[in-house]
TIVO-2410 file (N, C-alpha, C; in nm, 3 decimals):
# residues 70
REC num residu      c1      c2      c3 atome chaine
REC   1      X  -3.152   6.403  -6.555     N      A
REC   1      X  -3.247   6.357  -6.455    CA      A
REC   1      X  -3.289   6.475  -6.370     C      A
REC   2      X  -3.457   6.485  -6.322     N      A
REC   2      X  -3.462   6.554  -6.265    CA      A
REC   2      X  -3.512   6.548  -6.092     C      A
REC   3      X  -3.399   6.591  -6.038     N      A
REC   3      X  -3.396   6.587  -5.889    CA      A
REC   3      X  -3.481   6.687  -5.797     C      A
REC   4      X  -3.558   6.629  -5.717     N      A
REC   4      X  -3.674   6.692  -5.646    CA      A
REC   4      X  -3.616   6.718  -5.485     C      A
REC   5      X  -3.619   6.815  -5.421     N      A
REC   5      X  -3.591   6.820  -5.270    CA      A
REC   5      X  -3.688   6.773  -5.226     C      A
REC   6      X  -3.641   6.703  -5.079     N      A
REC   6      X  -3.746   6.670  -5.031    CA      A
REC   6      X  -3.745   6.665  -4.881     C      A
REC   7      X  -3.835   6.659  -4.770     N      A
REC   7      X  -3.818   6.684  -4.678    CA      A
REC   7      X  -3.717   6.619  -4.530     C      A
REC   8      X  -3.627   6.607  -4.539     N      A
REC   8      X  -3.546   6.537  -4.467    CA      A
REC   8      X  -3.481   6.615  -4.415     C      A
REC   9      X  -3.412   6.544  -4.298     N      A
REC   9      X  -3.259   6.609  -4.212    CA      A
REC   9      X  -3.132   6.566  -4.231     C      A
REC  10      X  -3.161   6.445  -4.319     N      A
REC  10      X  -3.032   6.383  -4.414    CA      A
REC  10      X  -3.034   6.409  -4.594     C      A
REC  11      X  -3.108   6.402  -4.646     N      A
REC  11      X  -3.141   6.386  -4.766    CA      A
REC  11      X  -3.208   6.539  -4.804     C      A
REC  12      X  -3.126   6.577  -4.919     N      A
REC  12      X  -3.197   6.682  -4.920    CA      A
REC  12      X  -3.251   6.680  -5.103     C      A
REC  13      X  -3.223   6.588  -5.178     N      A
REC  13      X  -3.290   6.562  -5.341    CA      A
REC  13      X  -3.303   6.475  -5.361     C      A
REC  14      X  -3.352   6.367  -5.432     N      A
REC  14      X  -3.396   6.274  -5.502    CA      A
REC  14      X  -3.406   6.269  -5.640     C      A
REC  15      X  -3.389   6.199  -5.719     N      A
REC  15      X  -3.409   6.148  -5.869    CA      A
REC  15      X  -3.412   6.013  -5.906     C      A
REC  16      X  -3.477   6.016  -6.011     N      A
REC  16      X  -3.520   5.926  -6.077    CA      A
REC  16      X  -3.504   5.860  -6.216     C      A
REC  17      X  -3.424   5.756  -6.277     N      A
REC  17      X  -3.390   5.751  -6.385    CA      A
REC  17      X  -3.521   5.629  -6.429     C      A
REC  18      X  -3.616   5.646  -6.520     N      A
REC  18      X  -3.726   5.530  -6.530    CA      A
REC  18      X  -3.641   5.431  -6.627     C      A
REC  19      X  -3.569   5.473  -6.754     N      A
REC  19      X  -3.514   5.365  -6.834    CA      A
REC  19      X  -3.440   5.281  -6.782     C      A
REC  20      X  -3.309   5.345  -6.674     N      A
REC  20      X  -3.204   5.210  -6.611    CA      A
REC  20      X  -3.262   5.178  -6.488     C      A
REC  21      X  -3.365   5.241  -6.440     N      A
REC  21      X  -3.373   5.190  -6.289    CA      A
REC  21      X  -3.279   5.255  -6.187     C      A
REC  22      X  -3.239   5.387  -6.224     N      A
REC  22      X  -3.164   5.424  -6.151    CA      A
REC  22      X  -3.208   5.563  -6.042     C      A
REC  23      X  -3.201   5.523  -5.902     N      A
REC  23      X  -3.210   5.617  -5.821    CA      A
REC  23      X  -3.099   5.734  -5.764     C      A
REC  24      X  -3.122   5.886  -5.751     N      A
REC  24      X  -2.977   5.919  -5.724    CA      A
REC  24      X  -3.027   6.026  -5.572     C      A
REC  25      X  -2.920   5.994  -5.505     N      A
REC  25      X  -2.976   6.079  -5.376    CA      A
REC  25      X  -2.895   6.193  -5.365     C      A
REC  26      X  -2.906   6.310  -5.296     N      A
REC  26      X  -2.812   6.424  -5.289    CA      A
REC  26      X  -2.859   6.449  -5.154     C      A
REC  27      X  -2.757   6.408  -5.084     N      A
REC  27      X  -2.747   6.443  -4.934    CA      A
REC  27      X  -2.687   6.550  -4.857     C      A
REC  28      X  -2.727   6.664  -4.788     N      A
REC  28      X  -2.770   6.765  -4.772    CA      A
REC  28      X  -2.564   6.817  -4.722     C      A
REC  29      X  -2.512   6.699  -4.734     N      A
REC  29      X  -2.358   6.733  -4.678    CA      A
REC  29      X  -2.308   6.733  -4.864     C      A
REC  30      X  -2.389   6.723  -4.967     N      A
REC  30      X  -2.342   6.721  -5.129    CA      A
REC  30      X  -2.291   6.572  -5.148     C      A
REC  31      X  -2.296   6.517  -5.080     N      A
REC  31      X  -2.259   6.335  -5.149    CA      A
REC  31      X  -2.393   6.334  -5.213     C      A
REC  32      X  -2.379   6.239  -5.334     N      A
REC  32      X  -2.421   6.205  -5.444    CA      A
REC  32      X  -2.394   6.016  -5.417     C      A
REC  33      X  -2.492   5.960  -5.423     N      A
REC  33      X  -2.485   5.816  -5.446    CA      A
REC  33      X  -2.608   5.791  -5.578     C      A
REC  34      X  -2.584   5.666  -5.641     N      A
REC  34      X  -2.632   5.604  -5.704    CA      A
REC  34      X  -2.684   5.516  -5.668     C      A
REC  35      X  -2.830   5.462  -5.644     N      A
REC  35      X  -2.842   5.319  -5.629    CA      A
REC  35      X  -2.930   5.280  -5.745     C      A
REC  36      X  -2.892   5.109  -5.785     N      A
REC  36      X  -2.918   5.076  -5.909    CA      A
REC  36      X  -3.045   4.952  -5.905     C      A
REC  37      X  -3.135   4.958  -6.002     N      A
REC  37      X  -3.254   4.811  -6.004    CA      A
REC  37      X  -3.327   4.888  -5.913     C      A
REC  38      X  -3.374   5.003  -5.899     N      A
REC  38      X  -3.514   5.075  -5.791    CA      A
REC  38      X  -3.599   5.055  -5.906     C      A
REC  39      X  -3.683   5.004  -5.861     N      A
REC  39      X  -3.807   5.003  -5.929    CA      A
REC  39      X  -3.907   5.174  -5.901     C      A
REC  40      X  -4.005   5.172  -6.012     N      A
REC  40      X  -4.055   5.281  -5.981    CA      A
REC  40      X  -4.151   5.313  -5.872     C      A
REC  41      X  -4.208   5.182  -5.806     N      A
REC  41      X  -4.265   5.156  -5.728    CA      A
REC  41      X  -4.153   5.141  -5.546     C      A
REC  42      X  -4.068   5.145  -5.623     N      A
REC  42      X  -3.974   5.156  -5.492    CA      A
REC  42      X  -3.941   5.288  -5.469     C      A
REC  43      X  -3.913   5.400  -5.554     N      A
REC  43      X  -3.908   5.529  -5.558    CA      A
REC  43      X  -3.975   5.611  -5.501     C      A
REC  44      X  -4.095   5.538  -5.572     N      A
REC  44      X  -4.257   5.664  -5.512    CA      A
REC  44      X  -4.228   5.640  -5.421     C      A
REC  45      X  -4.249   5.505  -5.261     N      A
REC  45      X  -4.220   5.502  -5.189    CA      A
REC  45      X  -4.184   5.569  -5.074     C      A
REC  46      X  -4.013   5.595  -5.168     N      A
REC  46      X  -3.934   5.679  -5.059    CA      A
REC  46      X  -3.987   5.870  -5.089     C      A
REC  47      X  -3.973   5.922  -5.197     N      A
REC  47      X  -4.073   6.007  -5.196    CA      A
REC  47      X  -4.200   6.042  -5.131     C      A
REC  48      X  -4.294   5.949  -5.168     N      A
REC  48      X  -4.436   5.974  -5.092    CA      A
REC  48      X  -4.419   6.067  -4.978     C      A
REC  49      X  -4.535   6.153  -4.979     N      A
REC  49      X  -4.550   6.286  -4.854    CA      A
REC  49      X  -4.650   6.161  -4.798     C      A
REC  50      X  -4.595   6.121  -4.653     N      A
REC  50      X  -4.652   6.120  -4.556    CA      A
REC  50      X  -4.535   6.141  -4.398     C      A
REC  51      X  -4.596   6.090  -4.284     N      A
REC  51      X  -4.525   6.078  -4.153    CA      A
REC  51      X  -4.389   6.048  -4.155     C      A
REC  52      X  -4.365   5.937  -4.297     N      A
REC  52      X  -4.230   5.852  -4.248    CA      A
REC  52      X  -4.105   5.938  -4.240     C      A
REC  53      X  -4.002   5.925  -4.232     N      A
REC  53      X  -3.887   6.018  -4.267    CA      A
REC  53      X  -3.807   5.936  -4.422     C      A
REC  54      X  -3.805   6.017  -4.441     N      A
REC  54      X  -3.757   6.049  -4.582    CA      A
REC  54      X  -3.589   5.901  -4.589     C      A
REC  55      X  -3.506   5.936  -4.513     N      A
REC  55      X  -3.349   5.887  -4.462    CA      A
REC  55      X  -3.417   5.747  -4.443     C      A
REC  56      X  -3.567   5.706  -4.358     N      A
REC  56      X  -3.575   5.580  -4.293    CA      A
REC  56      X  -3.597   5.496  -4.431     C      A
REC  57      X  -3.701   5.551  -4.506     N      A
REC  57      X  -3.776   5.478  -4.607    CA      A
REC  57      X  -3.647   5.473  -4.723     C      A
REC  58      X  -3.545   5.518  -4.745     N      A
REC  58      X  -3.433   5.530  -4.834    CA      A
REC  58      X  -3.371   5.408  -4.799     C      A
REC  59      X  -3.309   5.402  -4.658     N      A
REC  59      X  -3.242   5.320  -4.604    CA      A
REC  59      X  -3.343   5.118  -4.632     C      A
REC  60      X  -3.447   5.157  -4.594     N      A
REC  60      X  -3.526   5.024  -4.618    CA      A
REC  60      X  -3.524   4.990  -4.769     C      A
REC  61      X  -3.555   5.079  -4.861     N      A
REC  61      X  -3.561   5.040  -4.989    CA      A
REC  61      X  -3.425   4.966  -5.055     C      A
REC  62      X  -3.323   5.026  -5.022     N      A
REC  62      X  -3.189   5.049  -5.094    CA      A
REC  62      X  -3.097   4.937  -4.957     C      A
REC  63      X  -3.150   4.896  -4.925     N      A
REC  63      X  -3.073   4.810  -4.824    CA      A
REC  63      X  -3.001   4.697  -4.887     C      A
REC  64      X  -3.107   4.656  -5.013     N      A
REC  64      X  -3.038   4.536  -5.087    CA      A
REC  64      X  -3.022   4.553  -5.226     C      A
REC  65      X  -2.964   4.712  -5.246     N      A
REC  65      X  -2.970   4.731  -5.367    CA      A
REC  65      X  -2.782   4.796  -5.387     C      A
REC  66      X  -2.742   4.740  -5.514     N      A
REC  66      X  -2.642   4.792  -5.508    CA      A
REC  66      X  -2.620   4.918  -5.557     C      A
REC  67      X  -2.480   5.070  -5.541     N      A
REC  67      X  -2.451   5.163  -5.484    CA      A
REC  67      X  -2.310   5.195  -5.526     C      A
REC  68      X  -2.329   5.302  -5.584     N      A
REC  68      X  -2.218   5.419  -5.622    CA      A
REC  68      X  -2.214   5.499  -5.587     C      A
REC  69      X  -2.067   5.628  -5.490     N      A
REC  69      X  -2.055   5.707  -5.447    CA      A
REC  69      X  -2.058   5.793  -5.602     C      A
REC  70      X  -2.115   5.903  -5.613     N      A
REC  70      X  -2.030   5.994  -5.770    CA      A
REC  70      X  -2.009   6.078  -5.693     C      A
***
């Protein structure tokens, strides 16, 4: 999978798995979570370059999604 940095003060990569639905975050302290069933439309989302912060739009998406520390 390939993981993109992106602009945050928590989050510092993102990836994207399109076959399982799987999102993976790399947070700028090196935790690694998994969250599982993101749609790709939930992804772009938290990605998208605009105003929002990066940590807020993660947190909204993945709020009801279940989550693995790796």
């Amino acid at each position: 999978m390939k993981m993109i940095a992106v602009n945050s003060s928590s989050v510092a990569q993102v990836g994207y798995d399109i076959l399982n639905k799987i999102t993976t975050v790399r947070f700028h302290s090196g935790t690694l979570y998994n969250y599982f069933d993101v749609s790709l439309e939930e992804y772009n989302s938290i990605i998208e370059d605009d105003e929002k912060s990066v940590g807020l739009k993660l947190r909204k998406v993945m709020a009801t999604k279940k989550y693995e520390k790796i």
